[in-house]
C-alpha positions in Angstrom: -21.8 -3.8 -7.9 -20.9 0.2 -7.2 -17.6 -1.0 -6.1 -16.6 -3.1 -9.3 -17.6 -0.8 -11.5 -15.3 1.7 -9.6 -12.4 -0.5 -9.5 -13.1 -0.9 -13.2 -13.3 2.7 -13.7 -10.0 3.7 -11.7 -7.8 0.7 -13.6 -9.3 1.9 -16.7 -8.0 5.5 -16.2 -4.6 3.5 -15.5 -4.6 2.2 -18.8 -5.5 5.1 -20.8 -2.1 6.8 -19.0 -0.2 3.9 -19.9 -1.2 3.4 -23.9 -0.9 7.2 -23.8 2.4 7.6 -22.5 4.0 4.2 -22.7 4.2 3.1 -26.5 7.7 2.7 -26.5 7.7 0.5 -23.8 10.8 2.2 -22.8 10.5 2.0 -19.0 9.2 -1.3 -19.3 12.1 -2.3 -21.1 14.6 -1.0 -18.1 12.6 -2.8 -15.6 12.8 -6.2 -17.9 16.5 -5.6 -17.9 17.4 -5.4 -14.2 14.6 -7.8 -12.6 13.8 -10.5 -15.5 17.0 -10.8 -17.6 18.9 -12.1 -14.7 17.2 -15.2 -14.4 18.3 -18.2 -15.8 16.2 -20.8 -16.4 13.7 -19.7 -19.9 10.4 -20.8 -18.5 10.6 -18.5 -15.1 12.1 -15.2 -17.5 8.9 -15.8 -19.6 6.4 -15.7 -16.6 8.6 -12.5 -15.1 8.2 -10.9 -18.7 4.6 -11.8 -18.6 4.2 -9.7 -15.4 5.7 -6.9 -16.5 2.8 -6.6 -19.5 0.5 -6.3 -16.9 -1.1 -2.6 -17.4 -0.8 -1.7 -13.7 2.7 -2.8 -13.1 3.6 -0.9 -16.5 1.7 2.4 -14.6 3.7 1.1 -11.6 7.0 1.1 -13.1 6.5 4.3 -15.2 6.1 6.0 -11.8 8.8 4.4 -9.9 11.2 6.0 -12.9 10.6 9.5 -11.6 12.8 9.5 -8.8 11.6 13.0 -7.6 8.0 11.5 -7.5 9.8 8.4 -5.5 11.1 10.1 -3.0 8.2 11.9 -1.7 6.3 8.3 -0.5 6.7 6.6 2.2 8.2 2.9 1.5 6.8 -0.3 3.3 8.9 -3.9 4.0 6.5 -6.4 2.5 9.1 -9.0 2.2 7.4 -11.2 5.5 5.1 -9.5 6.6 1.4 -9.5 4.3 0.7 -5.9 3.1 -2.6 -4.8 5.7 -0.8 -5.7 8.7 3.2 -4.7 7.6 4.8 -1.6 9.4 6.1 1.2 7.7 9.9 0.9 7.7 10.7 4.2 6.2 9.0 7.1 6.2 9.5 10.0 4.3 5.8 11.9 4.1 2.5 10.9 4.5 -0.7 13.1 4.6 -1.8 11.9 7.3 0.9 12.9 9.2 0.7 16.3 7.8 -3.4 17.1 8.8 -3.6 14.1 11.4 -6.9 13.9 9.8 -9.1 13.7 6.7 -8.3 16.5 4.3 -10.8 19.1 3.6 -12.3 18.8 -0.2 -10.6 22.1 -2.4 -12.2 22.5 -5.2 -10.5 25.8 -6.0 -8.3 24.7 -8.7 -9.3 21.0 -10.1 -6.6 21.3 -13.0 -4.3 20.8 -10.6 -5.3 18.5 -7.8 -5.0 15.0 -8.7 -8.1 12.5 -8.5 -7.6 11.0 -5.5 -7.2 14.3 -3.7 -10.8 14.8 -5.4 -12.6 12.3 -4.7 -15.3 12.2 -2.0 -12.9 8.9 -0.5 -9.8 10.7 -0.8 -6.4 8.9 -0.9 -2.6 8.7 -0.8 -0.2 6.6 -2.2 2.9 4.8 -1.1 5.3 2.0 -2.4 5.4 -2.1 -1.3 8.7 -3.4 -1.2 9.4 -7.6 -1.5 12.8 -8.8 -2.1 11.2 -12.1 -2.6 8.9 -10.5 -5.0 9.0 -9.3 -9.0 8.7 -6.8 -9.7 10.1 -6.1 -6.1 8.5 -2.6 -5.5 5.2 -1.5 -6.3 2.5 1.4 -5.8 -0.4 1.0 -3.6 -3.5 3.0 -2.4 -4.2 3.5 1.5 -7.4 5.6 2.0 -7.1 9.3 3.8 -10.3 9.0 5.3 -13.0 7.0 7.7 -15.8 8.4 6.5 -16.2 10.3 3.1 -16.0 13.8 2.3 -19.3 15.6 2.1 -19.9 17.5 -0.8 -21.9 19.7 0.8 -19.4 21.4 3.4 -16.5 19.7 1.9 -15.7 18.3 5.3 -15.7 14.3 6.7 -18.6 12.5 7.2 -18.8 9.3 9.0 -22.3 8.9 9.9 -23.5 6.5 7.6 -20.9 6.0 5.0 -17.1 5.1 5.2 -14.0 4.8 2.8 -13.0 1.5 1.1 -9.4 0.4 -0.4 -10.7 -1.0 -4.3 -8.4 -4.4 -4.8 -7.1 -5.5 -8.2 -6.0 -8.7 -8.3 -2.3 -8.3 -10.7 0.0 -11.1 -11.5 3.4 -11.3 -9.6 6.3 -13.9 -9.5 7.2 -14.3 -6.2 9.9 -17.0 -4.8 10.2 -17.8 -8.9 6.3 -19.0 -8.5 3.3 -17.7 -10.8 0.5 -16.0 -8.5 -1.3 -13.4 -8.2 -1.2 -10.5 -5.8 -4.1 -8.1 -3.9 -3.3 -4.4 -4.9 -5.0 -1.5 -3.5 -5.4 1.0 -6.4 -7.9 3.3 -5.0 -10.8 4.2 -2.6 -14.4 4.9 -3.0 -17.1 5.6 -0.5 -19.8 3.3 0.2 -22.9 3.4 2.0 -22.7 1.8 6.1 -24.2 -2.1 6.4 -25.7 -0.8 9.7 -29.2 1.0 9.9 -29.0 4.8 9.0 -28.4 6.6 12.0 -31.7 8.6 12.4 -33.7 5.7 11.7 -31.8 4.0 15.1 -32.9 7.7 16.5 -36.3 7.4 15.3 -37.2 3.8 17.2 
């Protein structure tokens, strides 16, 4: 239940941004040009402008337009292989190649750390790319951490809680076919399904 109302929390922080930011549609509009106007027959160009209403692929595609924030991510080939088990086919930073491990909480100046640098399940965020797929790239989540981030010493800890990827479940054409696709949008920290390590001390 924690982690749905999470999930629920983070896309809902997506849409504010987008009715915020995207009234115009403007971005949309480019996207709709190059990857739905193309197509020929009416019925698929109505399902490919149906997946472009979506609020995360409007959030996605707003991003995507800033080519300075594009070129910072790392970009993985999702055309075969599935998304959890693809390799990275070009890199270009990742913070987890920077520390090699899970960041240390900074508090020091919120204003202008982004959320999932602040979060106690910290994460980064890189692009999937499908030629099969529309719209063919797309942001995704991939969590910093094994453990969590204790609040206490700001620091990870992977005794008895660990990191999860939050999935939302957003419509995609793919190989001119309706579906619908798993998209990691965040992380959150949950609690271990294993008994607490002191109690395993304790018997």
């Amino acid at each position: 239940m924690f982690v749905f109302l999470t999930t629920l929390m983070i896309a809902s922080s997506f849409g504010g941004e987008i009715k915020h930011e995207l009234d115009t549609s403007e971005m949309q509009d480019v996207s709709l040009q190059s990857e739905c106007q193309a197509i020929e027959g009416l019925h698929e160009r109505k399902q490919c402008e149906f997946v472009f209403e979506n609020d995360y692929i409007k959030w996605s595609e707003k991003m995507l337009a800033d080519d300075e924030f594009v070129s910072e991510l790392e970009v993985v080939h999702t055309t075969v292989f599935d998304v959890r088990n693809s390799k990275i086919s070009r890199r270009k930073r990742s913070v987890k190649d920077e520390r090699d491990t899970c960041p240390i909480l900074d508090v020091s100046n919120p204003a202008n750390t982004p959320i999932r640098l602040r979060s106690t399940s910290p994460w980064e965020i890189y692009i999937t790319q499908d030629a099969n797929r529309k719209p063919m790239r797309m942001i995704q989540a991939r969590c910093l951490c094994s453990g969590c981030i204790d609040v206490r010493t700001n620091t990870e800890d992977r005794t008895n809680v660990f990191s999860e990827a939050l999935f939302l479940n957003v419509p995609v054409l793919k190989n001119g076919k309706m579906m619908t696709e798993e998209v990691a949008i965040g992380c959150t920290c949950v609690a271990s399904s294993s008994p607490p390590i002191g109690n395993l001390e304790e018997k």
